[in-house]
MARBA-3410 file (N, C-alpha, C, O; in Angstrom, 1 decimal):
135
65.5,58.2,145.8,66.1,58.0,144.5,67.3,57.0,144.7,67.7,56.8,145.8 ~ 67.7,56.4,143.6,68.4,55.1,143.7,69.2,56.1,143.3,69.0,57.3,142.9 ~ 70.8,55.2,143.6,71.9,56.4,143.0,72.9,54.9,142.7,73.2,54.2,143.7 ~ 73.4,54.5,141.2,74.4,53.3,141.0,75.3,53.7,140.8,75.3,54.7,140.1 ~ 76.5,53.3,141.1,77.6,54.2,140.7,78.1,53.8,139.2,78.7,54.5,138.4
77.6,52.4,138.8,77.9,52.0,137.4,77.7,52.9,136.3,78.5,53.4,135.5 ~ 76.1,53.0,136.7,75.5,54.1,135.7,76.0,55.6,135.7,76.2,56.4,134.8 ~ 76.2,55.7,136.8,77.1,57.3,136.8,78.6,57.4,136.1,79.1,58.4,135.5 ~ 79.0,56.4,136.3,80.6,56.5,135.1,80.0,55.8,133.9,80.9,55.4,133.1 ~ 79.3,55.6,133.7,79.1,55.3,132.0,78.1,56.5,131.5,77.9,56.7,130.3
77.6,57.3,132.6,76.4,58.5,132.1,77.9,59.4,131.7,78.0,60.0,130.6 ~ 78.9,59.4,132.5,80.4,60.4,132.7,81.1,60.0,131.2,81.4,60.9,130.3 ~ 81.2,58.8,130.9,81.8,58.5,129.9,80.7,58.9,128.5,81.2,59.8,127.7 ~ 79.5,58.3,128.4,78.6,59.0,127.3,78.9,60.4,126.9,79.1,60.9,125.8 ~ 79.0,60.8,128.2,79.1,62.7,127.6,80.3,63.4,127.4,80.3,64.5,126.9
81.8,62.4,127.9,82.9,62.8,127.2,83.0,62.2,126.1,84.1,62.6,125.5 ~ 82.3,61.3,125.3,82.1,61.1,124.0,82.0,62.1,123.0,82.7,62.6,122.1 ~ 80.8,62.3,123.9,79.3,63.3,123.0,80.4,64.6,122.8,80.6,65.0,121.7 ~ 81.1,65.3,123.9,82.0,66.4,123.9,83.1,66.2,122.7,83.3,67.1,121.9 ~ 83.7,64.9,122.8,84.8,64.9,122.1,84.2,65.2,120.5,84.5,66.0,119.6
83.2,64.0,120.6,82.7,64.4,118.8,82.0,65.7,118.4,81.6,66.0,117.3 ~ 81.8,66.3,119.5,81.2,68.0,119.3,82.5,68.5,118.9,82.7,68.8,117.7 ~ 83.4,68.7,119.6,84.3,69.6,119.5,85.3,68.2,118.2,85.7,69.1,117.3 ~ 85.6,67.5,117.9,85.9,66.9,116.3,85.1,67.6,115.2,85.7,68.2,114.3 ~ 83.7,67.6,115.1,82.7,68.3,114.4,83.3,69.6,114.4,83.7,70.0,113.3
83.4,70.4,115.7,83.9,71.8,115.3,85.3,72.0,114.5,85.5,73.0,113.8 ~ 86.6,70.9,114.8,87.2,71.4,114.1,87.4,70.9,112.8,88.3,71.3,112.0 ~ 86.1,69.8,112.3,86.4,69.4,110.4,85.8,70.4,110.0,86.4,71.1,109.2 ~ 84.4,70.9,110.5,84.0,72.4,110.2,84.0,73.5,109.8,83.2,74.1,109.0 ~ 85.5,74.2,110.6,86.2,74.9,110.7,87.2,74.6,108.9,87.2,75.2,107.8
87.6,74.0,109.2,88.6,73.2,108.1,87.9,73.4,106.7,88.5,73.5,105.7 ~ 86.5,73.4,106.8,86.1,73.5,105.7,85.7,74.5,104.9,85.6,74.6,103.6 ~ 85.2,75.4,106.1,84.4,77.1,106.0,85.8,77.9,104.9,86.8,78.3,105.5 ~ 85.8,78.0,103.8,86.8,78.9,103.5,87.2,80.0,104.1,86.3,80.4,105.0 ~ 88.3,80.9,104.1,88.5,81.8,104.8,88.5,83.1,104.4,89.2,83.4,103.4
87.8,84.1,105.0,86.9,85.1,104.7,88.2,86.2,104.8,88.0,87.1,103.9 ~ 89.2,86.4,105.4,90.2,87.2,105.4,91.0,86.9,104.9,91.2,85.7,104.7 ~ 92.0,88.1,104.1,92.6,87.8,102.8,94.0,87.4,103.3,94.2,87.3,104.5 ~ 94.8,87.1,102.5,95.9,86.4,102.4,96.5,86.7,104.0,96.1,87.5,104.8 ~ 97.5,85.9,104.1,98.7,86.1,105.4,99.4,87.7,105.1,99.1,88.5,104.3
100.1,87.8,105.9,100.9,89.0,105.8,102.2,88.3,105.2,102.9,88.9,104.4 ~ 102.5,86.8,105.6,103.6,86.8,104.9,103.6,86.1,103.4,104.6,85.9,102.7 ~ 102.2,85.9,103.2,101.9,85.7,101.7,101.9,87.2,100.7,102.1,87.1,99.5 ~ 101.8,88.3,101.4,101.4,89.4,100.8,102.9,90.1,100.7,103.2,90.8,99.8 ~ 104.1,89.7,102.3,105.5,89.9,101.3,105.5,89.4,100.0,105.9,90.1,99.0
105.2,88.3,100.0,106.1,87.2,98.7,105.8,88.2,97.8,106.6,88.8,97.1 ~ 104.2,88.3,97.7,104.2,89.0,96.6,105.0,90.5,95.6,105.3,90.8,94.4 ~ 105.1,91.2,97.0,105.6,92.1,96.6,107.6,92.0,96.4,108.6,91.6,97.0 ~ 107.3,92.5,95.1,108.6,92.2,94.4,109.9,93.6,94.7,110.0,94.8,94.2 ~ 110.9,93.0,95.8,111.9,93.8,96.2,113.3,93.3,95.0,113.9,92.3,95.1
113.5,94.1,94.2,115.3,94.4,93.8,115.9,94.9,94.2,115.6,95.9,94.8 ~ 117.2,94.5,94.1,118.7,95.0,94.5,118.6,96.1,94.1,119.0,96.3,92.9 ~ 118.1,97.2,94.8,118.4,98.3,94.3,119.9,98.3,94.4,120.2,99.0,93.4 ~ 121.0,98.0,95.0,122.1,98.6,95.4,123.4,98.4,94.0,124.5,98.9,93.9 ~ 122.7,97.5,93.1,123.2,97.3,92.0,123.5,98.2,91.1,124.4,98.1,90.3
122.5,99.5,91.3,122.4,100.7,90.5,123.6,101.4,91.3,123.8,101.2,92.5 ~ 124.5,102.3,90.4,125.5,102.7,90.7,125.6,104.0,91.3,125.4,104.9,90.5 ~ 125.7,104.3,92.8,125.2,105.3,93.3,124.3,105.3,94.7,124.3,106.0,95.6 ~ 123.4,103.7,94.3,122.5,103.6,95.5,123.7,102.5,96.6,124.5,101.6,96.3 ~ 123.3,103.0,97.9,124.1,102.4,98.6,123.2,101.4,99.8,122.0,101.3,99.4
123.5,100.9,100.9,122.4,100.0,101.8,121.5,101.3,102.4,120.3,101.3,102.5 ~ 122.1,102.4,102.9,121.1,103.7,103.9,120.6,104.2,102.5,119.6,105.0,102.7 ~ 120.8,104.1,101.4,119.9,104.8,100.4,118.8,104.0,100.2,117.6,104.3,100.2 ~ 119.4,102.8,99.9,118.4,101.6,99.8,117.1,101.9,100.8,115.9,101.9,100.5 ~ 117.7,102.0,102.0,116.7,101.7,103.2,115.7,102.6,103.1,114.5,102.4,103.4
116.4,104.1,102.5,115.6,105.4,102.1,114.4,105.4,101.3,113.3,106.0,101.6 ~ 114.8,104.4,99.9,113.7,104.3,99.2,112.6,103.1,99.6,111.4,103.0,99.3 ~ 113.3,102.3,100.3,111.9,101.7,101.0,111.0,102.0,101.6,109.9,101.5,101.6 ~ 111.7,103.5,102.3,110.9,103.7,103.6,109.7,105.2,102.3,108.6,105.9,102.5 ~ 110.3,105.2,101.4,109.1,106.1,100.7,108.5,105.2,99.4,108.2,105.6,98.3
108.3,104.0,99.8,107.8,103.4,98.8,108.2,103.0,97.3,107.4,102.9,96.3 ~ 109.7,102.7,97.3,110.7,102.5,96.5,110.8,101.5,96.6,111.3,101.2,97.7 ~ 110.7,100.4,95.8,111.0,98.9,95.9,111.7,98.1,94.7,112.6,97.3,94.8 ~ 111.0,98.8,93.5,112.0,97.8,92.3,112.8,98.9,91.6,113.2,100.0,91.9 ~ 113.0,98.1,90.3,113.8,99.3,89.4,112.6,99.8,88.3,112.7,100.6,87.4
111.5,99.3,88.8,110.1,99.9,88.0,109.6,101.1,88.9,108.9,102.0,88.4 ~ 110.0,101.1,90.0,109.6,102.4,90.7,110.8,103.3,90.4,110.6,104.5,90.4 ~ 111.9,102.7,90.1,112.8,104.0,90.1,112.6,104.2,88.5,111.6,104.8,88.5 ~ 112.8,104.2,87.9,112.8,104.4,86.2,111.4,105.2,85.6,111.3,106.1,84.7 ~ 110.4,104.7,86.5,108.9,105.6,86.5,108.9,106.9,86.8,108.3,108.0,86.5
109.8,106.6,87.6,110.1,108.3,88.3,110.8,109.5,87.4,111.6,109.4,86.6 ~ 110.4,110.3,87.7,111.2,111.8,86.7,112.5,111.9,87.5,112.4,111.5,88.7 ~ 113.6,112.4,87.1,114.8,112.4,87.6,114.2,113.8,88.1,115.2,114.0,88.8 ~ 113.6,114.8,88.3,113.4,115.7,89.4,112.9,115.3,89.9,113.2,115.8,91.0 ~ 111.8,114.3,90.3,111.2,113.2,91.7,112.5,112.7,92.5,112.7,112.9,93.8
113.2,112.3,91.9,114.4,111.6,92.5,114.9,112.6,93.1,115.3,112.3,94.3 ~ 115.2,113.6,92.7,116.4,114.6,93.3,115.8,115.3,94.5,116.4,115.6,95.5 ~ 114.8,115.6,94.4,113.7,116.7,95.1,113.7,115.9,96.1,113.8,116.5,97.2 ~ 113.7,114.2,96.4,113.4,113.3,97.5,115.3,113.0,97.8,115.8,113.5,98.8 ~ 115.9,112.5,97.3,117.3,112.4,98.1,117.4,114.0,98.6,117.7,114.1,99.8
117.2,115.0,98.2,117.6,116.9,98.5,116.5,116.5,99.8,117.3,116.4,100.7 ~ 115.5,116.2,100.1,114.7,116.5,101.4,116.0,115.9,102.3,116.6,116.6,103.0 ~ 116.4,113.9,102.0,116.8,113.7,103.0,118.4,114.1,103.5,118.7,114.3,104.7 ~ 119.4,114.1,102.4,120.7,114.7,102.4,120.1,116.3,102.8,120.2,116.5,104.0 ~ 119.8,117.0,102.3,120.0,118.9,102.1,120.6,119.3,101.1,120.6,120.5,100.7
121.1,118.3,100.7,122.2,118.3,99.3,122.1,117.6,98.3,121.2,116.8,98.3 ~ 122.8,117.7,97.5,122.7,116.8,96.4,124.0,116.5,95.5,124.1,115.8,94.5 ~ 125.1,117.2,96.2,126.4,116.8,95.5,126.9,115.4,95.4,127.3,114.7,94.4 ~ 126.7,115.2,96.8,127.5,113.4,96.9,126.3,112.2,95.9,126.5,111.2,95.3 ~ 125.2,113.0,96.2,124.4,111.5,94.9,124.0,112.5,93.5,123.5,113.6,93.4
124.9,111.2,92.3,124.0,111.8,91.2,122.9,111.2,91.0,123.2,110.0,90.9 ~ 121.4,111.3,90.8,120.1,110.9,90.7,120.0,110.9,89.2,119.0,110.3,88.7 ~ 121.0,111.5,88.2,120.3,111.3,87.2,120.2,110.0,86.2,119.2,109.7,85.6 ~ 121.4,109.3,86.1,121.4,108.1,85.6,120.9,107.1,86.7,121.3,106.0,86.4 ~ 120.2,107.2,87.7,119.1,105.7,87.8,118.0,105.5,87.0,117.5,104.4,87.0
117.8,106.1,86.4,116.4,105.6,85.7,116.9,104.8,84.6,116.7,103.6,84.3 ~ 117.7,105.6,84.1,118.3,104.4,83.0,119.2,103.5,83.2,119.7,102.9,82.2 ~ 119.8,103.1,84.4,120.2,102.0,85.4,119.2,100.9,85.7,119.2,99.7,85.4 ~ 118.2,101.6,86.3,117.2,100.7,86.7,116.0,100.4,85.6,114.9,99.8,85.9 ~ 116.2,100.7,84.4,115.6,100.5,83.0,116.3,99.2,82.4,115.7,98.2,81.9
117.9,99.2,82.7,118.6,98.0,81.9,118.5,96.9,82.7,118.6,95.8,82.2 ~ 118.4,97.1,84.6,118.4,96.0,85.3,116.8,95.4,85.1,116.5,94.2,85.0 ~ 116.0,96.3,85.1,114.3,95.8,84.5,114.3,94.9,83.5,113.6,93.9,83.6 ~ 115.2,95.2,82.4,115.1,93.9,81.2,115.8,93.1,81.5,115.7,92.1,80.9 ~ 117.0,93.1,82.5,117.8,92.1,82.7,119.1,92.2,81.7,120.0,91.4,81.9
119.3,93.1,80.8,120.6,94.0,80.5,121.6,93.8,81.3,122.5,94.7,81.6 ~ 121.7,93.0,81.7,123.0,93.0,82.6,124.5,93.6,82.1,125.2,94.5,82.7 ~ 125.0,92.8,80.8,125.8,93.6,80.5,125.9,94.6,80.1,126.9,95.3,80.3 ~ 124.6,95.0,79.3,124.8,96.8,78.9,125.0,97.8,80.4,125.6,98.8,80.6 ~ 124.0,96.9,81.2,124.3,97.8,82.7,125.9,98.2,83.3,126.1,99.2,84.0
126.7,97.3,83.0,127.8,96.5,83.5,128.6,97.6,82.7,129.3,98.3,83.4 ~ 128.7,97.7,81.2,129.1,98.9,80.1,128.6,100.1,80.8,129.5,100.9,81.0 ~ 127.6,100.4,81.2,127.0,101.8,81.6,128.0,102.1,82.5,128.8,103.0,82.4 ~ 127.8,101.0,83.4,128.3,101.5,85.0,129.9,102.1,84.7,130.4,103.1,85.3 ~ 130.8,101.3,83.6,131.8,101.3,83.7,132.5,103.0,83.0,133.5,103.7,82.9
131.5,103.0,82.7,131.6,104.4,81.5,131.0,105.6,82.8,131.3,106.8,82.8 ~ 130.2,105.1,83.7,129.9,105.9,84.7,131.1,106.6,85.7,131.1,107.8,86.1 ~ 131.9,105.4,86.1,132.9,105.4,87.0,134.2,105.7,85.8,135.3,105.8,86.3 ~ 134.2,105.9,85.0,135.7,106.8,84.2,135.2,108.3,84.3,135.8,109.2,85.0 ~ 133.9,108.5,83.6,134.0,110.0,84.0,133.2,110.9,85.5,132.5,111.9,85.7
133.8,109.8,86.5,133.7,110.6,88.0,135.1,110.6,87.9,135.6,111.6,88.4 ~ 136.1,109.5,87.2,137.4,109.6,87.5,137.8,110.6,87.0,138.7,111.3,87.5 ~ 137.2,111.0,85.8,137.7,112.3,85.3,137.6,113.3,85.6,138.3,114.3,85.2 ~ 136.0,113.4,86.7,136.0,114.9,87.4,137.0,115.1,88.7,137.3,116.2,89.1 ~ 137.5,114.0,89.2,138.5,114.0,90.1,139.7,114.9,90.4,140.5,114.7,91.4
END
């Protein structure tokens, strides 16, 4: 058998061609296949809609963190809730229930839901005279 070395680095070069445009092929391919798995994990944050709970008067950042961790996220989750849901769940994690009042969030987180800001602002302030008064 004849052996040229010409032809063996142009046979070498043909087939890193042929490789490159296989694997170019594989990735416009790729690029085109839509994708069969659903969104990102960090597209499926965005989605989900977190409020300041801490705005509501009463919730603090470890309360905050509380109701995250039970699936508490807007002021639509708290306001849906019955004020004995609320209490029955702070009583699990306190034992108590003196230091939080649970009963005016729902209608806290009802005025920050429409965006009430000032009526909220009125509430709170009418909230904080008569703790001063139980003092």
């Amino acid at each position: 058998m004849f052996w040229n070395p010409e032809i063996a680095a142009a046979s070498l070069e043909i087939i890193i061609m042929l490789l490159g445009a296989f694997f170019l092929w594989i990735m416009f391919h790729w690029s085109l296949i839509p994708r069969l798995s659903g969104p990102k994990e960090d597209a499926v944050v965005e989605l989900v809609k977190e409020d300041d709970l801490q705005l509501i008067e009463g919730i603090g950042p470890v309360t905050e963190k509380y109701l995250h961790k039970h699936d508490i996220f807007s002021y639509k989750d708290i306001f849906s809730l019955h004020v004995q849901d609320l209490e029955e769940l702070i009583e699990k994690w306190w034992n108590k229930l003196a230091t939080t009042s649970v009963t005016t969030w729902p209608d806290q987180a009802k005025l920050a839901h429409d965006k009430k800001w000032s009526e909220l602002e009125e509430y709170q302030e009418i909230l904080g005279k008569s703790k001063k008064k139980r003092k």
